[in-house]
C-alpha positions as CSV (number, residue, x, y, z in Angstrom):
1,X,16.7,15.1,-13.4
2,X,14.7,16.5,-10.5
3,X,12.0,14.1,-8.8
4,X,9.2,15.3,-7.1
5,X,7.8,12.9,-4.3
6,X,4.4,13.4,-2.9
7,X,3.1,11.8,0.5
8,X,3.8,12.0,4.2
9,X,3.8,8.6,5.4
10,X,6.0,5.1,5.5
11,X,5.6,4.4,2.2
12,X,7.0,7.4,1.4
13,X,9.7,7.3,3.0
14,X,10.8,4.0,1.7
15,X,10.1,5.5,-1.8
16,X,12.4,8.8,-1.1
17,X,15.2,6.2,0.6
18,X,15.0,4.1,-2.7
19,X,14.7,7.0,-4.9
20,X,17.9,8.8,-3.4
21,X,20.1,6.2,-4.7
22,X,18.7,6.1,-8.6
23,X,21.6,7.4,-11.3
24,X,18.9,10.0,-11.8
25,X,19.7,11.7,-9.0
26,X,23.6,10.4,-8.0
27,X,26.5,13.0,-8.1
28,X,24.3,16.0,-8.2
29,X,22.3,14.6,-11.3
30,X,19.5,16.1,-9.7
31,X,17.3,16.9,-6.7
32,X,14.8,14.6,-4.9
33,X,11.5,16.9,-3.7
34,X,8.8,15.7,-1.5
35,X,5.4,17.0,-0.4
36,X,4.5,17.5,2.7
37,X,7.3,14.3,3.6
38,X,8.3,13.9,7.1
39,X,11.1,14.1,9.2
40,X,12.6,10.7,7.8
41,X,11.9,11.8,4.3
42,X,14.1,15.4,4.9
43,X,16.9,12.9,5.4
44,X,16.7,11.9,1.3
45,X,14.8,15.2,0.1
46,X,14.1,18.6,0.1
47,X,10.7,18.9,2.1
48,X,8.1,21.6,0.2
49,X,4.6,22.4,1.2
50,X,2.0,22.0,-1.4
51,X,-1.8,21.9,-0.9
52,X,-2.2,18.5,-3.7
53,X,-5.6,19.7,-4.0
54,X,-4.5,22.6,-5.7
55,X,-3.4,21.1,-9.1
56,X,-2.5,23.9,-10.6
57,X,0.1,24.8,-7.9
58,X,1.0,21.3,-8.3
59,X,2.1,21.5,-12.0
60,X,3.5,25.1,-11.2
61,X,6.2,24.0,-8.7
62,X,7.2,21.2,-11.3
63,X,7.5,23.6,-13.9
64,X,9.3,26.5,-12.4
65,X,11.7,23.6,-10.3
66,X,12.4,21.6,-13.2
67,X,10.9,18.3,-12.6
68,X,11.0,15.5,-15.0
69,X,9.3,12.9,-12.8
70,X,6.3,13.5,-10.2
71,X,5.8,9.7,-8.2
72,X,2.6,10.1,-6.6
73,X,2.6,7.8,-3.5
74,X,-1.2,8.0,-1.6
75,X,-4.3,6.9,-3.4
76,X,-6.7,10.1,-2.6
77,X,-4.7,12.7,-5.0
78,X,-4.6,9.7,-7.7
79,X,-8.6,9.8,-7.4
80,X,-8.9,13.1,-7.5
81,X,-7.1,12.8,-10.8
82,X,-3.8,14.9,-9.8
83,X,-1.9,12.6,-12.5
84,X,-4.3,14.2,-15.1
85,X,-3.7,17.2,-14.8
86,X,-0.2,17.5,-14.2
87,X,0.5,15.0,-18.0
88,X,-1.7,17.5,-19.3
89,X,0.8,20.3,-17.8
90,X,3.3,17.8,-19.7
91,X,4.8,16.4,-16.9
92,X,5.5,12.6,-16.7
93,X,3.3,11.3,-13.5
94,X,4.2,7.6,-12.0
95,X,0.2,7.1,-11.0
96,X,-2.4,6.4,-12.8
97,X,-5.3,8.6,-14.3
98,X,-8.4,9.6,-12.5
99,X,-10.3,7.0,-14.4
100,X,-7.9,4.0,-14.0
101,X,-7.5,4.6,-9.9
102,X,-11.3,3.6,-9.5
103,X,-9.7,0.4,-9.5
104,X,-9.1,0.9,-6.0
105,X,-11.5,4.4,-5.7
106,X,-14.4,2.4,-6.0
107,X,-14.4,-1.6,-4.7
108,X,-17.7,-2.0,-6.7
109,X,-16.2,-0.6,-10.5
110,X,-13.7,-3.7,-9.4
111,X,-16.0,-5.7,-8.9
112,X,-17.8,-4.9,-12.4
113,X,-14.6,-5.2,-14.5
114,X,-13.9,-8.4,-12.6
115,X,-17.0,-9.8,-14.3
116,X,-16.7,-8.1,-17.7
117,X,-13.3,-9.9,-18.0
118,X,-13.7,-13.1,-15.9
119,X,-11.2,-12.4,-13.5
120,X,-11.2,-14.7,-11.1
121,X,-13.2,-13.2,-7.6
122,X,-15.7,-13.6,-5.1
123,X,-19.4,-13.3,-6.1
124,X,-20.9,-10.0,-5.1
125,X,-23.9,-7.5,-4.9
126,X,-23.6,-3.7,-4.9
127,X,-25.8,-1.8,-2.6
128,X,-26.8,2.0,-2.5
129,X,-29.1,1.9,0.8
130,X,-29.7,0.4,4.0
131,X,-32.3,-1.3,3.1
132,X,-31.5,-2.5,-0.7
133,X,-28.2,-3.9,2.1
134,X,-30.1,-5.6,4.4
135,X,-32.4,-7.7,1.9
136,X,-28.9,-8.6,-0.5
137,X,-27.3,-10.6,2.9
138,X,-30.2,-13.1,1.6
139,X,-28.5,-14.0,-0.8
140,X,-25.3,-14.7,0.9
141,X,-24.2,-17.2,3.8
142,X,-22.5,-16.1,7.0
143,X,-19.7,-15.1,7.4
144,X,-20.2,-12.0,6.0
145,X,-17.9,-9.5,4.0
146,X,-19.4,-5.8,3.8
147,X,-17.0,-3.4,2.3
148,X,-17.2,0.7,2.0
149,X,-17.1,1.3,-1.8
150,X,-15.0,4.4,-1.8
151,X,-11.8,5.2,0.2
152,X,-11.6,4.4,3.9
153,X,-7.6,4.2,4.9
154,X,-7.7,0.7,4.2
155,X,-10.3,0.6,7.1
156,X,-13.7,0.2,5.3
157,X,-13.9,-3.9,5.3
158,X,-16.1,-5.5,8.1
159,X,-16.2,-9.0,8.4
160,X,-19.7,-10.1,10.3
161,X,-19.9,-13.8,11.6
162,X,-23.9,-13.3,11.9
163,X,-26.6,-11.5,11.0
164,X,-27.0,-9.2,13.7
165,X,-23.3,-8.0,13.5
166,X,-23.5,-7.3,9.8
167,X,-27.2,-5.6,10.2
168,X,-25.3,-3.5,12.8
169,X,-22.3,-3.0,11.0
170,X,-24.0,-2.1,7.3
171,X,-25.8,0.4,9.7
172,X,-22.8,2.0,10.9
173,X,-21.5,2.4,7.2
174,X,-24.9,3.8,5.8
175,X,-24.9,5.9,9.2
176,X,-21.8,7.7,8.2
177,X,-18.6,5.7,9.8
178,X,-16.7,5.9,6.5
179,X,-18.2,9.3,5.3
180,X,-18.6,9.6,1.2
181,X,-17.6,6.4,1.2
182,X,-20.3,4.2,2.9
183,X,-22.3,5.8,0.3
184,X,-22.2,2.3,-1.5
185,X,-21.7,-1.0,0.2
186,X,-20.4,-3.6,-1.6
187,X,-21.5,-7.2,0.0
188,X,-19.0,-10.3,-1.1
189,X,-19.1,-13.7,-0.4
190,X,-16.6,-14.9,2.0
191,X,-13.3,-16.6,0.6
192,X,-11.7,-19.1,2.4
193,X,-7.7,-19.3,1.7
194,X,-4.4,-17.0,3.0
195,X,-4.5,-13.8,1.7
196,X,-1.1,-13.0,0.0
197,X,-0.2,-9.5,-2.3
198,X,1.2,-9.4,-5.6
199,X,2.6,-6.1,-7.4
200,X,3.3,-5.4,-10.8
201,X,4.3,-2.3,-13.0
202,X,2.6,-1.4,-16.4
203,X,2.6,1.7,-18.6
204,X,-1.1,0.4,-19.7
205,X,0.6,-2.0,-22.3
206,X,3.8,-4.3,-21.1
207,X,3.2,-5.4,-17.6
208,X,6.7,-6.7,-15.0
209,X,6.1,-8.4,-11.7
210,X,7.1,-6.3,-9.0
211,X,7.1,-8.8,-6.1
212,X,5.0,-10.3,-3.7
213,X,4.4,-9.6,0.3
214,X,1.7,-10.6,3.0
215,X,0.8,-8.1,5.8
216,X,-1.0,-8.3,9.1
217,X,-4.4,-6.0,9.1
218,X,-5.9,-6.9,12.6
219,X,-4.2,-4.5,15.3
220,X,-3.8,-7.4,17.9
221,X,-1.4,-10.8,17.8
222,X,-2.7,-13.8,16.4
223,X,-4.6,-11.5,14.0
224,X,-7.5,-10.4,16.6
225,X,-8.9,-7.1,17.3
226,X,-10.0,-4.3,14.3
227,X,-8.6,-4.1,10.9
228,X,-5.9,-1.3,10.7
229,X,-4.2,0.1,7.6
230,X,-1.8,-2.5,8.5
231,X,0.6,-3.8,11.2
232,X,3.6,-5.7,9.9
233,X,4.7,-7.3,6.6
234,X,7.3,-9.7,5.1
235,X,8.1,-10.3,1.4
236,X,8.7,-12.4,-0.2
237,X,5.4,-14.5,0.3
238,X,6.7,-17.8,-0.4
239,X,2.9,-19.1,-0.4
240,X,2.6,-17.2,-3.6
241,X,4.7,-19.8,-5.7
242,X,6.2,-19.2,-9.0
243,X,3.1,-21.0,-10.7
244,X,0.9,-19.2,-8.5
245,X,2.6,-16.0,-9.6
246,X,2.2,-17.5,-13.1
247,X,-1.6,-17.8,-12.8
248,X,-2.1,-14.4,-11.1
249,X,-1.0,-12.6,-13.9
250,X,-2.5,-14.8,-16.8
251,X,-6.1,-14.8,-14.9
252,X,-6.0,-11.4,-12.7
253,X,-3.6,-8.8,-14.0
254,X,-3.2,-9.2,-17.9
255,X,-7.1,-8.9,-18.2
256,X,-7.2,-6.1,-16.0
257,X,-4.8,-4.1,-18.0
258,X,-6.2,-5.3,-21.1
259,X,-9.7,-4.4,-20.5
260,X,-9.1,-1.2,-19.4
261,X,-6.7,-0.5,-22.4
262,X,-9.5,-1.7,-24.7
263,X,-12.4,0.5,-22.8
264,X,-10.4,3.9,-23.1
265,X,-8.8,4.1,-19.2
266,X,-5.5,2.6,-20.0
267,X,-3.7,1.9,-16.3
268,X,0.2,3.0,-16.1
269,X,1.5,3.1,-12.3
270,X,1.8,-0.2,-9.9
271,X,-1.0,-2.4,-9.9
272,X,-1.3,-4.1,-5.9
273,X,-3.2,-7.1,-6.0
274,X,-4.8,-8.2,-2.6
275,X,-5.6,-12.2,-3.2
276,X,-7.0,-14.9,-1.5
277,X,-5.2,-18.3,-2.0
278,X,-8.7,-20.5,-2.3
279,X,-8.8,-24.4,-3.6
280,X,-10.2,-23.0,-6.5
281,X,-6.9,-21.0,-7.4
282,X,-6.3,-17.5,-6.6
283,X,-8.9,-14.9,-6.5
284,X,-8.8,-11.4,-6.3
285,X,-9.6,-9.6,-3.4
286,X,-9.5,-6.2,-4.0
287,X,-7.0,-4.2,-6.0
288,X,-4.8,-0.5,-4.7
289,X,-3.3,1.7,-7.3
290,X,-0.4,2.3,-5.5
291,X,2.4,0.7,-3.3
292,X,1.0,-1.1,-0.1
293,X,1.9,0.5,3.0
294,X,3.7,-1.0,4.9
295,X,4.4,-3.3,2.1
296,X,6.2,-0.7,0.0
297,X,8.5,-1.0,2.9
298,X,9.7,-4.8,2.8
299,X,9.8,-4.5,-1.7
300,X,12.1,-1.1,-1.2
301,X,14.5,-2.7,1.3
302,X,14.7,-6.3,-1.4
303,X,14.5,-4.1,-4.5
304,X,18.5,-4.2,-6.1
305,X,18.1,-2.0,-9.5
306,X,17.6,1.5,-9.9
307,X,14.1,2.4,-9.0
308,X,14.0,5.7,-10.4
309,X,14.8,4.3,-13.6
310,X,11.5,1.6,-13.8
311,X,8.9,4.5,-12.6
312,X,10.7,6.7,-15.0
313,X,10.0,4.5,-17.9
314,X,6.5,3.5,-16.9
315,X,5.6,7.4,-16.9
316,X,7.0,8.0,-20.4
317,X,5.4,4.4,-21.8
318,X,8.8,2.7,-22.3
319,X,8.8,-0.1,-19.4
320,X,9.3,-2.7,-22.3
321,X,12.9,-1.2,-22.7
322,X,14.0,-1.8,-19.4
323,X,15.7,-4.7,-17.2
324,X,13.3,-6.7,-15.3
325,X,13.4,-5.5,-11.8
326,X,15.7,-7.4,-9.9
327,X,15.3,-8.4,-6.0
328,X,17.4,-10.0,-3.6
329,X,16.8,-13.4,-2.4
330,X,16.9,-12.2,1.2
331,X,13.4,-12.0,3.1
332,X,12.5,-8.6,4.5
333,X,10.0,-8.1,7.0
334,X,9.1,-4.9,8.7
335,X,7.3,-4.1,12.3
336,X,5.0,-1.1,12.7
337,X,5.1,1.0,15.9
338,X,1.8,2.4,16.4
339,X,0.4,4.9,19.1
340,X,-1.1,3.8,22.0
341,X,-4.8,4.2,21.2
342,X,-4.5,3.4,17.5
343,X,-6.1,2.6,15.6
344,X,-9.7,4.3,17.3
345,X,-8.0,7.3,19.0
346,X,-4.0,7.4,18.7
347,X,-2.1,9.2,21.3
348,X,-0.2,11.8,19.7
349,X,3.0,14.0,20.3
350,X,4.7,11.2,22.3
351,X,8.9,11.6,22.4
352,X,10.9,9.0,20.2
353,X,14.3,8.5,20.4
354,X,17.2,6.1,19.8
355,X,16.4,5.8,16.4
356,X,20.1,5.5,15.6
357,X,20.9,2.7,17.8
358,X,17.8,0.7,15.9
359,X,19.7,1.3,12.5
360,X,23.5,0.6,14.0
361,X,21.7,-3.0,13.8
362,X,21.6,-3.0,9.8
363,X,17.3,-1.9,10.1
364,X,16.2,0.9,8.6
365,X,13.6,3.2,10.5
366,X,11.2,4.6,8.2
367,X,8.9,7.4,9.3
368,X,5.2,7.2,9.3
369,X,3.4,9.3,11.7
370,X,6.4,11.4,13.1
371,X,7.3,15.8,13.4
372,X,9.3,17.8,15.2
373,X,8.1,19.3,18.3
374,X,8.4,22.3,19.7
375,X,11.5,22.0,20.8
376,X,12.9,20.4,17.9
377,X,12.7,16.5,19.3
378,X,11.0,14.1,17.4
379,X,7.5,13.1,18.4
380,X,4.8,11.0,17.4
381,X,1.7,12.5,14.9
382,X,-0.4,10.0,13.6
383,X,-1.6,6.3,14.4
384,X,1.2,4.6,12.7
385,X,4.1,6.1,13.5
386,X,7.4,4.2,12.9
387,X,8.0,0.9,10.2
388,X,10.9,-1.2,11.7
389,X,12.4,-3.1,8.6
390,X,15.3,-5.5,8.1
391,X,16.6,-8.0,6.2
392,X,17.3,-11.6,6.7
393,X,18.0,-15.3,4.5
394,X,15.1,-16.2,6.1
395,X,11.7,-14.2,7.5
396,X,12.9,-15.7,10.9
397,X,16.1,-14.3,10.8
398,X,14.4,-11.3,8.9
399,X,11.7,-11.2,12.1
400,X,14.3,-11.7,14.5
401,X,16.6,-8.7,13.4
402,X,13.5,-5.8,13.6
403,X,12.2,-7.0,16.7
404,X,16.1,-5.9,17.7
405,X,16.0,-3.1,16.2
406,X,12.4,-2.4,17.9
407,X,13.6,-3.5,20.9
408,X,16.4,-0.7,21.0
409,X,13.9,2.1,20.1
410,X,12.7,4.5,23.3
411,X,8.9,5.2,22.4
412,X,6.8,5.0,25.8
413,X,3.5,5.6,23.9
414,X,4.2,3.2,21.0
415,X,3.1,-0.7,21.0
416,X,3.4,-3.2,18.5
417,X,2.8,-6.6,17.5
418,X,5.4,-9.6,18.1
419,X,4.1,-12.3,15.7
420,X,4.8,-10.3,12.3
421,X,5.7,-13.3,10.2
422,X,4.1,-15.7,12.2
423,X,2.8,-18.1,9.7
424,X,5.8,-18.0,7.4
425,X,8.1,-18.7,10.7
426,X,6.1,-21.6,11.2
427,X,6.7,-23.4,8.4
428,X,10.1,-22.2,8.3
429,X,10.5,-24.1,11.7
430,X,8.4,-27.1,10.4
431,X,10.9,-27.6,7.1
432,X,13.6,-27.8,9.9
């Protein structure tokens, strides 16, 4: 079977590494294609350029190359509906539909189904103006969440601790910061708790958990500074126990994917559930349609069954056939290298090298922001630019083998943080 891959970034990467070693594609089974990729993902796939606006050249490549699955890996073409047209072409799509990926296209449709099903989240108002904004923070007490209602890069949430900041801030997002989507502004109350991420797979009907992971958003250590799209994460999140888990998808996912079955928008693809661990139980934060980035990164490198195989079946509506997914009991954590200037103004085109010495450690290296310069060296393009992952029996030894690998890596322009794991390594250190 041939596999077409589309994406650029560090979760795709980790996706192409995983997907090179599925029986779909072993011993010349088949070919492993990705759009636009990178230079890490050339190393697992042959890289083809493909406008994903253009669905109709979309579903002509698969159709004159042969492919049986298409695993879509950013949000934006699952929005725009490229899984729709290319079933419709009669190709099997890992993604959901157009309809289904408002869950994480627009934070206020969420927010609505959350309250048509009682799912378990915090209380909310949707606003379509400055104004209509600035008289709904009467209603709520500070601190004050304000979140872009469409697709920001994981960038549209503001956090206020007055209300001058958020009066300033709901300006800015009504002023055009987030584009089309500060259109809408979506005003929660704040949740207190540790955030933690759960991830299952569905077809729209049988659901399997898909692991858990916690990621650091704020660009600076000790969690300070601006959100980012993320700096570091570790999975397992041993927070998350197994009744936790239990309750998250008896309270949060079943009804999701039982609602939107019975409303006509059934949801197949991997469900990412951003939580908040309050003393009320978990609550849903937000949801994402699609593997975490860089949270793909720590499931791929835990992930010990065939991963082809489970996105396979979930296109073609036959997950109940298959083997739960299986995952070692190793921890994985992973560090991001970002550009200097990121995540405001990244510095781009800066040399990296000694990317093999990182992985003669036992890391991998996935790509995230990288090309080829001119003269053929590998350089930096993009804020994030490298994920630094490894594996460990614990996320202190887990932490303590990337920031080797990281350590062996020559990227002048790059920085990164040095606490990923922090609070997990603390209580590793307290249970002795």
């Amino acid at each position: 079977m041939n596999i077409l891959l589309l994406g650029s970034g560090g979760r795709e990467h980790a996706l192409a590494w995983k997907l090179a070693q599925s029986r779909l594609l072993r011993n010349g089974a088949g070919r492993l294609y990705a759009s636009p990729g990178n230079p890490g993902i050339a190393a697992h796939a042959d890289l083809v350029a493909l406008d994903l606006s253009d669905h109709a050249a979309v579903a002509a490549f698969c159709e004159s190359h042969a492919i049986g699955l298409v695993v879509i890996g950013p949000e934006a073409p699952l929005v725009d509906g490229l899984a729709d047209s290319l079933r419709e072409a009669g190709t099997p799509v890992f993604g959901p539909s157009r309809a289904a990926a408002r869950l994480e296209g627009s934070k206020g449709y969420t927010k609505d189904l959350c309250e048509r099903a009682g799912i378990p989240t915090a209380g909310y108002v949707r606003t379509r103006s400055l104004e209509e904004a600035n008289a709904a923070l009467e209603r709520f007490a500070a601190p004050y969440v304000l979140k872009a209602d469409g697709l920001a890069a994981g960038k549209g949430v503001v956090i206020a601790e007055n209300r001058a900041e958020a009066g300033e801030a709901l300006a800015d997002m009504f002023g055009g910061r987030f584009g089309a989507a500060g259109a809408e502004v979506v005003i929660e109350e704040f949740m207190e708790g540790e955030e933690a991420s759960f991830f299952a797979l569905t077809d729209g009907a049988t659901i399997v958990p898909f692991g858990s992971a916690q990621d650091h958003k704020r660009v600076g250590e000790g969690d300070t500074g601006p959100n980012t799209g993320g700096m570091g994460a570790y999975s397992p999140a041993p927070v998350l126990t197994p009744l936790l888990e239990g309750e998250v998808l008896e309270r949060i996912i079943a009804p999701t994917v039982r609602t939107m079955a019975d409303e006509g928008t059934p949801y197949s693809g991997v469900l990412y559930a951003g939580l908040m661990l309050t003393a009320q139980g978990p609550k849903l934060i937000e949801y994402n349609c699609r593997f975490g980035d860089p949270e793909c990164q720590v499931l791929m490198m835990r992930l010990d069954c065939d991963l082809g195989e489970l996105l396979l079946a979930c296109a073609e509506n036959r997950l109940s056939t298959c083997q739960p997914p299986r995952f070692s009991d190793d921890a994985a954590l992973t560090v991001v290298m970002a550009a200097q200037g990121y995540p405001d103004t990244p510095k781009k085109g800066g040399r990296i090298e000694a990317l093999d010495a990182a992985e003669a450690t036992g890391a991998r290296v996935f790509h995230a922001g990288t090309a080829l310069d001119a003269a053929g060296a590998l350089a930096s393009s993009g804020g994030r630019v490298l994920n630094v992952t490894a594996r460990g029996a614990s996320v202190t030894e887990a932490q303590a083998a990337a920031y080797r690998a990281v350590d062996l890596i020559d990227f002048p322009d790059g920085f990164c943080r040095r606490d990923i794991g922090w609070r997990e390594v603390a209580r590793e250190k307290e249970q002795g």
